[in-house]
C-alpha positions, -999 to +999 in steps of 0.1 A: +469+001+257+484-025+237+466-047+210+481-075+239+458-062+264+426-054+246+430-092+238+442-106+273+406-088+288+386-106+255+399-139+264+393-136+298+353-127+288+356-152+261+365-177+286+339-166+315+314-185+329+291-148+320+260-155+301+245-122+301+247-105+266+241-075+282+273-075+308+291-092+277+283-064+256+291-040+280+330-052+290+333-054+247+326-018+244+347-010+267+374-028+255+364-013+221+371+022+236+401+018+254+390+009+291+409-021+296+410-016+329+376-010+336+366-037+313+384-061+334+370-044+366+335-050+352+341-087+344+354-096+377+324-073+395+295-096+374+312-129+383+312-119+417+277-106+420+265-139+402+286-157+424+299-180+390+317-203+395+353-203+382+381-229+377+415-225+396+435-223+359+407-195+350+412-179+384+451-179+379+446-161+343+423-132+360+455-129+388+482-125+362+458-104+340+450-083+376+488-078+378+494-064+344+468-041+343+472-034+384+437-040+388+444-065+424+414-049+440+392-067+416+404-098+423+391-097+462+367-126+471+367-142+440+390-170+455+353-178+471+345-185+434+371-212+431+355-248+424+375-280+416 
């Protein structure tokens, strides 16, 4: 994957409302060893199971990001997520 990529999916986490070092160190690693994809599948699995709360602008980023890295699944339900 491109340089672009690895850094879209480390914004994203950068971003996140994620506070576990664990799940953070995890989607890193992954990064760091080319699974982008499921990097970003990770990332969008933990803020669903911890039902975070996301912004609409930060939900919009993971939907564009889901696009380029045709990872839609892992966008289901975390509309629920969305809070003003």
């Amino acid at each position: 994957m491109p340089e672009n990529v690895k850094s879209l999916v480390l914004n994203l986490l950068a971003d996140s409302p994620l506070v576990s070092e664990e799940v953070i160190a995890d989607v890193r690693h992954l990064v760091a060893v080319g699974e982008e994809e499921l990097a970003f599948r990770t990332l969008c699995s933990w803020l669903y199971e911890d039902a975070l709360p996301i912004s609409a602008h930060y939900h919009g980023r993971l939907s564009r990001a889901a696009a380029d890295l045709g990872e839609r699944r892992s966008m289901e339900k975390l509309d629920e997520l969305v809070h003003p």
